[in-house]
N, C-alpha and C positions, 0 to 999 in steps of 0.2 A: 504493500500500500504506500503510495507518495504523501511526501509531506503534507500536502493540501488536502490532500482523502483525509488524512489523521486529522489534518484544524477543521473540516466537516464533521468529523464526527464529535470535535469538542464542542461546534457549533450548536450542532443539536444537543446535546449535552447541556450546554447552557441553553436553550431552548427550554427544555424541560424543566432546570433551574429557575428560569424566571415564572413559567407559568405554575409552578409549585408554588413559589412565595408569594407570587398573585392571588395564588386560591386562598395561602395560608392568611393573607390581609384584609380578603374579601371574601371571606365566607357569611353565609347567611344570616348565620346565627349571632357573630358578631354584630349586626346593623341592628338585628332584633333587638341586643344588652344594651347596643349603646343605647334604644328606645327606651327600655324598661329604664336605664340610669335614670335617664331624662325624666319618666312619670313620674319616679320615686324622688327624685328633689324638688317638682312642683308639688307631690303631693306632699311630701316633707314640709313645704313652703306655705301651703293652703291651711295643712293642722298648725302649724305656728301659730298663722293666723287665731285664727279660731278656738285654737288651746288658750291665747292671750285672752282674748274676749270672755271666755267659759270660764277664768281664773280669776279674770276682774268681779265677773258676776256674783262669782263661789263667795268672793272677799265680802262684796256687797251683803249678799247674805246673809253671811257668818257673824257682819255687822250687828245686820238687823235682829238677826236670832240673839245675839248676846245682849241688846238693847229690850228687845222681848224678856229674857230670863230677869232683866236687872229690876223691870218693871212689875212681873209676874213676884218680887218679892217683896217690893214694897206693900203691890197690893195684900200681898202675906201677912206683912207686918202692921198695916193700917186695920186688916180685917181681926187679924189675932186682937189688937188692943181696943178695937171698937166693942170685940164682943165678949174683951172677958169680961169686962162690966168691972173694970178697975174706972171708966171713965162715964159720969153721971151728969154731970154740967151740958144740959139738955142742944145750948149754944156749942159746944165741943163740938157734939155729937151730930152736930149738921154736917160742922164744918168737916169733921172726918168720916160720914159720907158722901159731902160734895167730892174732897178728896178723892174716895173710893172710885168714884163716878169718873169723874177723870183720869183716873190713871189707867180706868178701865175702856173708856175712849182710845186714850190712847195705844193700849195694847192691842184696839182690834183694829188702829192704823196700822202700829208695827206686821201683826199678823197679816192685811192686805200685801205691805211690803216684802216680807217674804215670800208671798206667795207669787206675788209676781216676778221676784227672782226665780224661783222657783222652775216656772213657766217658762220665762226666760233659758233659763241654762239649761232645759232641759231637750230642747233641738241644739243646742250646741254639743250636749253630749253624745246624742242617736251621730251627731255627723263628725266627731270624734272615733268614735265606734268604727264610722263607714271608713274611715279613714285607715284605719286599723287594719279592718277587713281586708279592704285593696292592699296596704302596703304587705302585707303578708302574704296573698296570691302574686304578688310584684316578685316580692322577696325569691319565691317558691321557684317563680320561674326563672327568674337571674340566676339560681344555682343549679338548674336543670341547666340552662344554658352553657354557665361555666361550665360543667361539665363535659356537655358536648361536645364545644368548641376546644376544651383540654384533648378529650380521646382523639378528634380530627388533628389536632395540630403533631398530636406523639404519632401520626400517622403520617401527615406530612413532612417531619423531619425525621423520620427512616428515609423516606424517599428521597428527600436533602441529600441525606447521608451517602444513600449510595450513588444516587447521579454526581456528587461531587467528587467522591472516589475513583468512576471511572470516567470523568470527566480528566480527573488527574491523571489518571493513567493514562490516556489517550494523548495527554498534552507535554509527554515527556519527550517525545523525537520530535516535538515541533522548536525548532530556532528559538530563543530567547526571544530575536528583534524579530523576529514573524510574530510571534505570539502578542510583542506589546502594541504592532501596529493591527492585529488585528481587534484586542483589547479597546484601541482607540476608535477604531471606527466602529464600532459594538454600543461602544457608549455617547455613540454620534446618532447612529440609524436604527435605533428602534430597539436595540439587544437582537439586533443581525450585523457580523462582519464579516461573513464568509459565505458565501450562495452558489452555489453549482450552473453550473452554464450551460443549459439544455436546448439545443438545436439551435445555436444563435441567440438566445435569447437570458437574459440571469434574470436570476429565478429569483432576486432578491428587488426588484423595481418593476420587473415583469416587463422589462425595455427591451427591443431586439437592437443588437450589435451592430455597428456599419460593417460592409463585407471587409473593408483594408483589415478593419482592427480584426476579427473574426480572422483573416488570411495569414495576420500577423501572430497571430494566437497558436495556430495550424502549426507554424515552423519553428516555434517554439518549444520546450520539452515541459513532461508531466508538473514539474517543480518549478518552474517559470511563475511568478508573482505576477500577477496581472490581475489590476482594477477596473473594474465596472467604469465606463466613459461616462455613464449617465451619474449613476448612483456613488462611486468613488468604492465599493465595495470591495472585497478579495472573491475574483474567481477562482472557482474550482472546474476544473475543464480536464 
């Protein structure tokens, strides 16, 4: 096999190298993660949201309920000393029912206020919940995914492994300065620098040859370097 038979078959070799690591960067299932990423930090972003608000509410509440208890004992304590009948001054005894009466008002203000905390926070919580829900079928699939995307990639770098092995192998009797100039035009035309010249025509532009250059080619030997006129490529001829 001639020099340029051998740099074709490193060609193809890297051929099959690039469209490996193409598959290995564009696989499906990766576009899929990057999606799920993406839901799970909007949705990450939305329960913020709305955990703040559910938390302000809970505060709110907790207010009012401690406002409630502090009231619930006075009324306690006005009721205990109204009625043990330690107090008989008939004038008191208004005044520590009007008392009564009012704080008793007031506790079924406070009580409206909780309640409508209450009411309040409590669609904050169902959409908390929802929240929850999703991100953990989110979650589910992002490691089904990993997964995935894990066993295809330990499958594509076997295949790595050994197209670069006899990629190597192949590229051992090729010329040091052939190999770097075919390196450079590879990394010019697409990860193609060597294209076989099939009835006049290379197979890397899909251009046909003028007859001089093609005549010139002819009297030439198997190992003669000769570039594509159109494309600048290395024929194999």
């Amino acid at each position: 096999m001639s020099v340029l038979e051998d740099l074709l078959v490193v060609q193809e070799h890297d051929t099959v190298v690039d469209q490996l690591r193409h598959k290995k960067e564009t696989l499906p299932e990766q576009a899929r993660l990057r999606e799920v990423k993406q839901a799970l930090a909007a949705l990450d972003a939305s329960a913020a949201e709305v955990g703040n608000r559910r938390d302000e509410v809970a505060r709110r509440q907790q207010r009012h309920e401690d406002e409630l208890a502090s009231v619930e004992d006075k009324i306690r304590e006005v009721e205990k000393r109204l009625y043990s009948g330690e107090v008989s001054a008939p004038r008191e005894l208004q005044a520590m029912q009007a008392d009564v009466a009012s704080l008793n008002r007031h506790r079924s203000d406070i009580e409206d206020r909780v309640l409508e905390a209450m009411q309040e926070r409590e669609p904050l919580d169902a959409e908390l919940t929802n929240f929850a829900q999703q991100r953990s079928g989110l979650e589910a699939e992002a490691d089904q995914l990993g997964q995935a995307i894990g066993e295809q990639v330990k499958e594509i770098d076997a295949e790595l492994a050994t197209e670069l092995e006899a990629r190597e192998a192949a590229a051992v009797s090729i010329p040091d300065d052939l190999l770097s100039q075919y390196e450079r035009l590879r990394s010019k035309q697409g990860g193609v620098g060597a294209a076989r010249l099939v009835n006049g025509r290379c197979s890397g532009c899909h251009l046909t040859l003028p007859a001089t250059e093609l005549d010139r080619i002819k009297r030439g030997t198997p190992d003669t370097v000769v570039l594509c006129d159109q494309c600048g490529r290395i024929l194999v001829h």
